[in-house]
Each structure stands twice: as structure tokens, then as C-alpha cells.
C-alpha positions as CSV (number, residue, x, y, z in Angstrom):
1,X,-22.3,-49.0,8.1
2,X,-19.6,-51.6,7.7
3,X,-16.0,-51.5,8.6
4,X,-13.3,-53.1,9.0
5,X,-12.4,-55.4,11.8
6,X,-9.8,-53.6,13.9
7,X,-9.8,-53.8,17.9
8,X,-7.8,-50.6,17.9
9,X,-10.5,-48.3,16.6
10,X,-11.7,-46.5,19.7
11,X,-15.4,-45.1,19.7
12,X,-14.3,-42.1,18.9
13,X,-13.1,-42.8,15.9
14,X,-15.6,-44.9,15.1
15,X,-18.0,-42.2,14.6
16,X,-15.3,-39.9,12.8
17,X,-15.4,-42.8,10.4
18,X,-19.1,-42.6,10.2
19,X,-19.4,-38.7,9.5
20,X,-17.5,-39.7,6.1
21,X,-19.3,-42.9,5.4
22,X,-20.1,-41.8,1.9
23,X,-16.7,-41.1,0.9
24,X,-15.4,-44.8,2.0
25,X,-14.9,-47.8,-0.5
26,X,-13.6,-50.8,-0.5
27,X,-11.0,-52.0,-2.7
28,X,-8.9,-55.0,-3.1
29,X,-8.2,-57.1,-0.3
30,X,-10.2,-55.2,2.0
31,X,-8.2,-52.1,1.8
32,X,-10.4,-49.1,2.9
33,X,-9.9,-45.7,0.9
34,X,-11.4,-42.5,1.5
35,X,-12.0,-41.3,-2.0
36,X,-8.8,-42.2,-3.4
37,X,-6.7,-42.1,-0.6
38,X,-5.9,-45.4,1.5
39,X,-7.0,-45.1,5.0
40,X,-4.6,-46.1,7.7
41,X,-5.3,-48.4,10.6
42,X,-4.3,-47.2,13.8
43,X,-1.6,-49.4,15.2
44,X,0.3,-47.6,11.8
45,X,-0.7,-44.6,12.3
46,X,2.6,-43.8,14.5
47,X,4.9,-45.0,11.7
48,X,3.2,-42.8,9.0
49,X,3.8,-39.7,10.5
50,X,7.5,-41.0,11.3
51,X,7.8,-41.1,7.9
52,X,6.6,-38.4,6.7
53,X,8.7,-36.1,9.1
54,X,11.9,-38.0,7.9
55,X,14.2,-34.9,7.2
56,X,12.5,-33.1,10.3
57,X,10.4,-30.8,8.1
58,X,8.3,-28.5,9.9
59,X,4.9,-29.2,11.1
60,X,2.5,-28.1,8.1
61,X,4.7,-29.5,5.2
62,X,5.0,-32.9,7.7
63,X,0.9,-33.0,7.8
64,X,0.9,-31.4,4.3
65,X,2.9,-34.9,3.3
66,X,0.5,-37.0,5.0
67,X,-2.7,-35.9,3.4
68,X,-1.2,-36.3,-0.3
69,X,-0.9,-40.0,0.4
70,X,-2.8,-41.5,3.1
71,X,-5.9,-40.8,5.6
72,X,-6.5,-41.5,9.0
73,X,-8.7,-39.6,11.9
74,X,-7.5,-36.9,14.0
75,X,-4.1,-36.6,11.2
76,X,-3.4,-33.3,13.2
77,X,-3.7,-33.6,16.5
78,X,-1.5,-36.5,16.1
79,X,0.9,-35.0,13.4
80,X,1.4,-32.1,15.4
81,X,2.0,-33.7,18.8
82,X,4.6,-35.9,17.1
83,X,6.5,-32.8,16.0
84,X,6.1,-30.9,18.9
85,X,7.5,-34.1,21.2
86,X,10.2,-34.7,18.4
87,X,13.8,-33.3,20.8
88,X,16.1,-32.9,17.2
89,X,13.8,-30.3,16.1
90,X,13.1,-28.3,19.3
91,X,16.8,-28.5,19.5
92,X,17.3,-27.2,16.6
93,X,14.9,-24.5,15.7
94,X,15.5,-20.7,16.1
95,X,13.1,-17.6,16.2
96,X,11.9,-16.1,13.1
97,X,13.6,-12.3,12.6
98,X,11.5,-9.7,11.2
99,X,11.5,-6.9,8.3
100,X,10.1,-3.3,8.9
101,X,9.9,-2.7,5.2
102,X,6.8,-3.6,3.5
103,X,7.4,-6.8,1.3
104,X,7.7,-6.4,-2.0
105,X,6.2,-9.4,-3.5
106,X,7.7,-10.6,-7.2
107,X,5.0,-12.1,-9.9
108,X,5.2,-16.3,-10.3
109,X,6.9,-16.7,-13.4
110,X,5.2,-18.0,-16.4
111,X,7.3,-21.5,-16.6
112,X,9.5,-23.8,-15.0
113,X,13.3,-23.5,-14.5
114,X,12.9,-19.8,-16.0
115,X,14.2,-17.5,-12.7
116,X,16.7,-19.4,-10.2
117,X,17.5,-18.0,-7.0
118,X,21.1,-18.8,-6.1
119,X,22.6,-18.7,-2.3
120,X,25.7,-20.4,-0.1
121,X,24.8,-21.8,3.4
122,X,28.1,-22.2,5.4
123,X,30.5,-22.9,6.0
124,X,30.2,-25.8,7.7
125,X,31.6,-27.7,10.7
126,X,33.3,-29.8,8.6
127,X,34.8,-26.6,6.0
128,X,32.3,-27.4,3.3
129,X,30.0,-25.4,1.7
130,X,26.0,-25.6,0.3
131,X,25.5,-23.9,-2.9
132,X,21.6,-23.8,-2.9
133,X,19.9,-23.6,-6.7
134,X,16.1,-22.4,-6.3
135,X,13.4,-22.7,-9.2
136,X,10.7,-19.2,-8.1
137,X,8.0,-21.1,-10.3
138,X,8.1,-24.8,-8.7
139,X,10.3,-23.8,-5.3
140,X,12.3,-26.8,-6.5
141,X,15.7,-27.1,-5.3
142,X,18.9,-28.1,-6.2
143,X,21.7,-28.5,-3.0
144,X,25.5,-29.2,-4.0
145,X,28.1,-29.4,-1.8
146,X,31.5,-27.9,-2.0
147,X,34.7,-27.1,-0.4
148,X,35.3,-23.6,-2.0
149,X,32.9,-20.7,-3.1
150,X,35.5,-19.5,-5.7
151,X,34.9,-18.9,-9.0
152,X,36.6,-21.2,-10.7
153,X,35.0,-24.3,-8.5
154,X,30.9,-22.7,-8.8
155,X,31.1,-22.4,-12.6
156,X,31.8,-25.8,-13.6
157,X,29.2,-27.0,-10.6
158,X,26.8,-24.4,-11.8
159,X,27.3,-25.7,-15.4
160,X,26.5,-29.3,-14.7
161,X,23.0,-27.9,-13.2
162,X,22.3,-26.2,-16.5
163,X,23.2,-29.6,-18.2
164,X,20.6,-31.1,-16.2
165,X,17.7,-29.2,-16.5
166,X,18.4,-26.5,-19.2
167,X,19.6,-22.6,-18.9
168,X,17.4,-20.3,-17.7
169,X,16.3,-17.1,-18.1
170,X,18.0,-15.1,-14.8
171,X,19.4,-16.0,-12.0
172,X,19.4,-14.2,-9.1
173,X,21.8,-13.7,-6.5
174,X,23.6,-11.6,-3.9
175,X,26.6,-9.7,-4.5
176,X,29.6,-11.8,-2.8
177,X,32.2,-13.8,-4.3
178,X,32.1,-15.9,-6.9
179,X,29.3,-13.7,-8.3
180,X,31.1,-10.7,-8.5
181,X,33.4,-11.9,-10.4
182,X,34.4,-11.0,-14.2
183,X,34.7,-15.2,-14.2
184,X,31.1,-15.4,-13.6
185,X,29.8,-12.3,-15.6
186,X,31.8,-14.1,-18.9
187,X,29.9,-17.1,-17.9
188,X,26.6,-15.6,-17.9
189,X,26.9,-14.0,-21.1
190,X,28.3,-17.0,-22.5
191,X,25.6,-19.5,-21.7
192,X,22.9,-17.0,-22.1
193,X,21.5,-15.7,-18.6
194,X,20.7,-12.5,-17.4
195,X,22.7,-12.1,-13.7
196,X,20.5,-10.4,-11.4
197,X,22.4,-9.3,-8.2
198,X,20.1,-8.3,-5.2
199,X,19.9,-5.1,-3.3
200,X,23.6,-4.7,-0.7
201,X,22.7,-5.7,2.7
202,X,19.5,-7.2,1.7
203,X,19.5,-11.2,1.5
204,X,15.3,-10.5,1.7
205,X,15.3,-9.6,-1.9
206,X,16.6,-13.6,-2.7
207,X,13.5,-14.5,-0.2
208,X,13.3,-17.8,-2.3
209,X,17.0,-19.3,-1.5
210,X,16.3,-17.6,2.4
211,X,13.0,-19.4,3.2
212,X,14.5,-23.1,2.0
213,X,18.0,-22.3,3.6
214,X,16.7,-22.4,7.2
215,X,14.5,-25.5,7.3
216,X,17.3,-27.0,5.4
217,X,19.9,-26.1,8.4
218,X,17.4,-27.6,10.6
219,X,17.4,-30.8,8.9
220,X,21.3,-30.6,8.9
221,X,21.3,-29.5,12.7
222,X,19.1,-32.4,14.2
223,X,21.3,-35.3,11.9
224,X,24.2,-34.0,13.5
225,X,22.1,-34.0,17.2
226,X,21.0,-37.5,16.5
227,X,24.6,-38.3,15.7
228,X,23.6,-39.4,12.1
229,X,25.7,-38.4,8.9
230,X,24.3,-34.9,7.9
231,X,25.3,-36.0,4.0
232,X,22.8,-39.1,3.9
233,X,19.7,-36.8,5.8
234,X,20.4,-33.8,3.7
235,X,19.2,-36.6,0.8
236,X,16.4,-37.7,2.9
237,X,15.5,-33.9,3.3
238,X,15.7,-33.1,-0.1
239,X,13.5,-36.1,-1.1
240,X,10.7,-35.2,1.5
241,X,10.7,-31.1,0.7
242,X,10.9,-32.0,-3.3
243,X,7.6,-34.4,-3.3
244,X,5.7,-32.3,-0.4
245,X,3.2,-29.8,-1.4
246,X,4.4,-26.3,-1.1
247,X,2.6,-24.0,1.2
248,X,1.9,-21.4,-1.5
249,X,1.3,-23.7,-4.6
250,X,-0.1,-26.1,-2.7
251,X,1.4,-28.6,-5.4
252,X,4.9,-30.4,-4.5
253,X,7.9,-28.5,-6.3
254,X,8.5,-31.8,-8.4
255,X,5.2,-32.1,-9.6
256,X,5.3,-28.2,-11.2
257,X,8.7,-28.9,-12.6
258,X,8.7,-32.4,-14.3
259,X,5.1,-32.8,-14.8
260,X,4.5,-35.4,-12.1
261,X,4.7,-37.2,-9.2
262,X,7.0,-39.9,-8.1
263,X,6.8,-42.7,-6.0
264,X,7.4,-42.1,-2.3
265,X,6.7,-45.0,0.5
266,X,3.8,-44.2,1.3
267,X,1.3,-46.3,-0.4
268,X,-0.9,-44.5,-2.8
269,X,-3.7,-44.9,-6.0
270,X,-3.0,-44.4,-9.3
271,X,-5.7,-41.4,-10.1
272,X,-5.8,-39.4,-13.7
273,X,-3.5,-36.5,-13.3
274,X,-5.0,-33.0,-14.3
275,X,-3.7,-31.3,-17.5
276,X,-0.5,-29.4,-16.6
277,X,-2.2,-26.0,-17.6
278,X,-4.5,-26.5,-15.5
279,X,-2.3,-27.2,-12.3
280,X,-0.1,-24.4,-13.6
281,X,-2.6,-21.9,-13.7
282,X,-4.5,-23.0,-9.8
283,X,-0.6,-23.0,-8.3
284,X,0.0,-19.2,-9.7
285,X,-3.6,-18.3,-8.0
286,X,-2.7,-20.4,-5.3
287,X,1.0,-18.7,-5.0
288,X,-0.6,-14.7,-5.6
289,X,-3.0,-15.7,-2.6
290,X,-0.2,-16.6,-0.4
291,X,2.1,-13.8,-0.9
292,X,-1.1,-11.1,-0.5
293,X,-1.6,-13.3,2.9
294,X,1.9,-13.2,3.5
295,X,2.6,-9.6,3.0
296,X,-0.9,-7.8,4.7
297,X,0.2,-10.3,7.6
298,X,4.4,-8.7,7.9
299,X,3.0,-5.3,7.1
300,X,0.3,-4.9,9.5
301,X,2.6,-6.6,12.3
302,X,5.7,-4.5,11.8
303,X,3.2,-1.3,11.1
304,X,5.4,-1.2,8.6
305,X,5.2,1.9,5.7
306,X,7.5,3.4,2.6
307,X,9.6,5.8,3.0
308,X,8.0,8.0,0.3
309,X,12.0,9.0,-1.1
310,X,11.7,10.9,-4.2
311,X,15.0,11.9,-6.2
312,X,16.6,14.8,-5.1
313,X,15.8,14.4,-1.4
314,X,18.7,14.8,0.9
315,X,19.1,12.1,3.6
316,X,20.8,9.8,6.4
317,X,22.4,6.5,5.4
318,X,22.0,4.1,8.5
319,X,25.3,3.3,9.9
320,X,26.6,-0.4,9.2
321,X,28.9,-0.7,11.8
322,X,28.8,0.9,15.2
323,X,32.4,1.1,16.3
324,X,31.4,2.3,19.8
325,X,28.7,3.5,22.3
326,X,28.4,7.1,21.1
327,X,28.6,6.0,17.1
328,X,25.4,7.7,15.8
329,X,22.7,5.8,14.4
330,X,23.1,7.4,11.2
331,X,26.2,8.8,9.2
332,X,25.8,12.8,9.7
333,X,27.1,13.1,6.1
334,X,24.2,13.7,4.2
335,X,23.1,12.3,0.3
336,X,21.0,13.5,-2.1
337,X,18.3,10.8,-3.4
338,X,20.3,9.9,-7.2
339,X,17.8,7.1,-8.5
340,X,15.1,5.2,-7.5
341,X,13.9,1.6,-8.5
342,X,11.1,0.3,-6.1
343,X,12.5,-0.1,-3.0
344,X,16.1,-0.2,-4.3
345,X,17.6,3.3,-3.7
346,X,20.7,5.2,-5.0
347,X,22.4,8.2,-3.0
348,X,25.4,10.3,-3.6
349,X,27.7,12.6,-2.4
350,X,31.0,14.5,-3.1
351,X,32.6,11.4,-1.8
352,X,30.8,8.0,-3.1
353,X,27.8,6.7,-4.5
354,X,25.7,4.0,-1.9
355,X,22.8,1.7,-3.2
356,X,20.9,0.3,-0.3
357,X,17.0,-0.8,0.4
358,X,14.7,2.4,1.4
359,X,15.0,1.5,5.1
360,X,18.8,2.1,5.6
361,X,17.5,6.0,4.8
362,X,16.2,9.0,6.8
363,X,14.9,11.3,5.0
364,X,15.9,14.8,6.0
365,X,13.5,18.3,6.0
366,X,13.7,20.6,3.7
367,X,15.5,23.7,4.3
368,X,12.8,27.0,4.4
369,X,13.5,29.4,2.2
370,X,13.7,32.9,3.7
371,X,12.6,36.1,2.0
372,X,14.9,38.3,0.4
373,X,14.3,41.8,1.9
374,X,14.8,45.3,0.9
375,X,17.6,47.3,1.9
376,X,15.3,50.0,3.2
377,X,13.8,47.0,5.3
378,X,16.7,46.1,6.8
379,X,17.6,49.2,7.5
380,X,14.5,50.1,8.9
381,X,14.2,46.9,11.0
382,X,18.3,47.4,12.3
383,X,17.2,50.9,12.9
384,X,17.2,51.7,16.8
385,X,16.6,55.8,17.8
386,X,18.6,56.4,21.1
387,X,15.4,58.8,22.4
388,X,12.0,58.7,21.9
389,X,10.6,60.2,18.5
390,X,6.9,61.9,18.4
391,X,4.2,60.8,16.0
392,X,3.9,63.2,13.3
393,X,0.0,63.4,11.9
394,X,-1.0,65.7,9.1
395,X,-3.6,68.7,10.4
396,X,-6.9,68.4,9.6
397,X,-7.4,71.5,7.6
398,X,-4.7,70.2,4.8
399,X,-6.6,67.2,4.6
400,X,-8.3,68.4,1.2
401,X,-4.9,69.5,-0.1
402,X,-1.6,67.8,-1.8
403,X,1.3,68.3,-0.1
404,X,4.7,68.4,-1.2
């Protein structure tokens, strides 16, 4: 087998390179490719993967970056030493909370650009807000920043987004200022969206904005521990999560949105791109087989199970705010079960109306009904002689007789 002339190719290695032998080519200016991907000599192997983690993403979208472009042996033992040794992200990185409910997981939609997930991340150190634009078919996002959430300062931001890549169908969001505004619903209906607000108290319904918020404030966390200006590195971020296959598509968000890939610098081949369809149609299986994952993986974890409501149940709303040690986990106050809409539920009272996910609820027992009795009955059972009372039998020579 030939190869090319490179002291720092260890044995090792060498036979890694010779278990592939038959997917290695030259091409021009003896530059070695592995199918169609350029392979990497080692003394650059460092500066690769420092450039594929610019924006400190995460481990698997770092080594997800790396095999789009480039090859070299052992790409994760290396990527993921070089993440786990990198001190802005361990800084920087918080636990993962869980959900007890079972995830409800929401069909791909059919297109680009049709269902947006909309969210704020802030405020800031500085005072200034994120407002966080989310495409659910290509997980592309959009990231402006401002110094009020208001109304009056997200439409016109919100309008130049539509500008740019065309209205869509819903948006989705949670229900806080600006978008419970009459501003906002005139907007909608004057553009032509449909506003879709989420479920109170439950930022997982608007999972897509949730999931890119917190790698995004990890980015933002380790520019400011490296002491470099969070604004530039937010860019860099952006530019590394938009052209990065995502973990459920397994296609980078730009790609499924505009159709293609651009240029990143990382040194790549010019290949045939696959008909759009067809890369539309692999990322939706590619997406359902994720969430299935996702959700049999939460579920069986948090032994999680539904709360089987059914309107006209009476039950417990879950207390929001415990004001002191002996505040009861539930409101003693009990609803009755108004409307249902998967696991969105509506409950009223005399007092108010309360729409909440199914786990804020505890579903009370019903009451058993008792038996009416007779008067007789009751008299009979209430009856107590003050002296003993002897048992009265028929003779036995009347037994062939009616008696009156």
C-alpha cells in the first residue's frame, strides 16, 4: 500500500490507514482523500478540531462538524479529549433537569420556515436581551439582540425576519409579554400567522427554542470566561451550529432551509448534491427516529405515565408558590376536569378557570354512592329493645294451614 510521506504517522495509525486502503485516492498535489473527504495529517489534526469547536459546541455536534469535512484516525478519541480538557466549557456547563410527564413529541413539518418557535434568553449582564427565532423543520435559527422585550420594539424586529425569509404558517410561543399583547395579536392577523401560545408553566411544549437556548448560553458563558466579546462569539456560534449536522436530521439546519451548503474553513470536495426531496424525506425519517429514541429514553428513566384525566374528574391543582413550610403541596380547593386537549388540561371552579399540563393535577377518588334505605330499615336497624325478646316459631301442627 502506498502513502504518503509523513514522520508523524505512528504505527498505529498506519494500520488504521491500511484497514481503509480501498477507500483512499489520490488527488491533486498529493492530497489524500478518503472517498471524498480530505484526510488530515497529524501535526493538523490539533487545529481541526480547534476549529471545529469554535463557539464551544458540545461534543457530538463538535465531532459531527469534523466528519462533514475532513478525516483523520481516531477523530473521537481525540475530539472528545479536546472538549473534555477544554476549561470555558466545563466552566460553563450545567446539569440537564428532567420532566416526569411523558414527552409528547410534535410531527416534522412538511417544509421549511412553515412552524417557528419563538423564545427570549435574558436578560443579560449587560441589560440586553436575545430574541431566539427557531425553524421546527431545519432547527435553523435566527438570534437578535435587543434592549427591550416590549411590544412595540419585537414587532418591527420580528417583521424584518419575515422580510428575510418569508411569513410562516405559526409561530409558537409562550405566553409573556410582548406576546400577550393585543399589539402582537393585530400583528399576527395582519401578516398572516396563526399565534400558537404554549401550555402556562410549561416552556417544554417550545422544546425547539429550549434545546438551542442552553448550548447557546454556553457559548455566551465561556466568551465572557475567556474575556472575549460575547457579541463577536455569539456570530461564531451561530455560524458553527447553522452549518453542523443536526443530531436528529442528521443534515446541518442550513442545508434543509436554503438548499445547500456553504463554505466553511475547513477544506472540502465539491461532490453532486442529492435532490432536495430526497434529503427532505431521509431528515423527517431521520428526525421521527430521534424523537421515538428520545422519548422511550425520558419515559422509561422518569417511569414516567399519564394521568389518565377524563372531563368531569374532580382534582388538586399543584401549588405554584409555597409561601411557607406547612404550605401543602396541593391547593385543597378542588376542580372539576372542564376540557381536555392532549396533555393540555382545563379545570374550574366557582372561583376561576386554570389551564395547566396534566402533571400540575391530582386526580381525586370518586365519592361512593350509599344506598338509599327504607324507612322500615332504618327503623329496624336504630331499633334497640331495652330487654331480651323470645323467638316466636309457628307450631308444627299449623304448618299445613294459612294463618291470618
Amino acid at each position: 500500500m502506498k502513502h504518503l510521506d509523513d514522520p508523524d504517522i505512528d504505527t498505529q495509525e498506519i494500520q488504521m490507514f491500511y484497514n481503509i486502503k480501498d477507500e483512499l485516492t489520490y488527488y491533486s498535489d498529493n492530497v489524500l482523500l478518503r472517498n471524498n473527504l480530505i484526510v488530515i495529517p497529524s501535526a493538523l489534526h490539533s487545529q481541526v478540531i480547534d476549529i471545529a469547536h469554535e463557539g464551544h459546541q458540545g461534543m457530538s455536534r463538535t465531532k459531527a462538524f469534523i466528519r462533514s469535512k475532513v478525516w483523520f484516525p481516531r477523530i473521537n478519541e481525540k475530539a472528545e479529549t479536546a472538549v473534555k480538557n477544554c476549561i470555558a466549557c466545563q466552566a460553563s456547563s450545567y446539569d440537564n433537569s428532567s420532566s416526569k410527564q411523558p414527552l409528547q413529541m410534535s410531527d416534522m413539518p412538511h417544509g421549511p420556515w412553515e412552524n417557528l418557535s419563538a423564545d427570549f434568553c435574558g436578560p443579560l449582564p449587560t441589560g440586553e436581551y436575545l430574541f431566539v427565532i427557531t425553524d421546527e423543520h431545519s432547527r435553523y435559527p435566527v438570534v437578535e439582540i435587543v434592549k427591550s422585550i416590549t411590544a412595540n420594539n419585537i414587532i418591527p424586529i420580528l417583521d424584518k425576519v419575515i422580510s428575510q425569509f418569508g411569513c410562516p404558517k405559526v409561530i409558537k410561543t409562550d405566553n409573556g409579554p410582548p406576546f400577550n399583547s393585543g399589539a402582537f395579536k393585530n400583528y399576527a392577523q395582519h401578516i398572516g400567522f396563526t399565534h400558537r401560545k404554549i401550555t402556562p408553566l410549561w416552556p417544554q411544549a417550545n422544546s425547539q427554542a429550549e434545546s438551542f437556548n442552553k448550548p447557546m448560553m454556553k457559548s455566551i458563558r465561556a466568551a465572557h470566561t475567556e474575556g472575549k466579546n460575547w457579541k463577536q462569539e455569539l456570530q461564531k456560534f451561530l455560524r458553527q451550529y447553522r452549518n453542523t449536522p443536526h443530531t436528529a436530521t442528521k443534515f446541518t439546519p442550513f442545508r434543509l432551509l436554503f438548499g445547500r451548503d456553504p463554505k466553511t474553513k475547513l477544506p472540502e470536495i465539491d461532490i453532486k448534491k442529492q435532490e432536495e426531496s430526497v434529503v427532505t424525506k431521509q431528515a423527517k425519517l431521520n428526525d421521527q427516529t430521534a424523537k421515538d429514541k428520545a422519548k422511550r429514553y425520558a419515559d422509561s428513566r422518569n417511569k414516567a405515565q399519564y394521568k389518565g384525566l377524563q372531563i368531569g374528574d374532580r382534582v388538586l391543582l399543584k401549588n405554584e408558590k409555597k409561601k411557607n413550610k406547612l404550605t401543602t403541596p396541593y391547593d385543597p380547593n378542588p376542580f372539576v376536569v372542564k376540557e381536555k386537549k392532549g396533555p393540555m388540561v382545563t379545570v374550574t371552579s366557582a372561583h376561576r378557570n386554570v389551564t395547566r399540563n396534566a402533571s400540575f393535577f391530582k386526580k381525586l377518588p370518586s365519592s361512593p354512592q350509599q344506598p338509599e334505605q327504607q324507612p322500615n330499615q332504618r327503623a329496624k336497624e336504630t331499633g334497640n329493645p331495652s330487654r331480651p325478646v323470645r323467638t316466636k316459631r309457628l307450631p308444627t301442627y299449623l304448618k299445613d294451614y294459612i294463618t291470618y
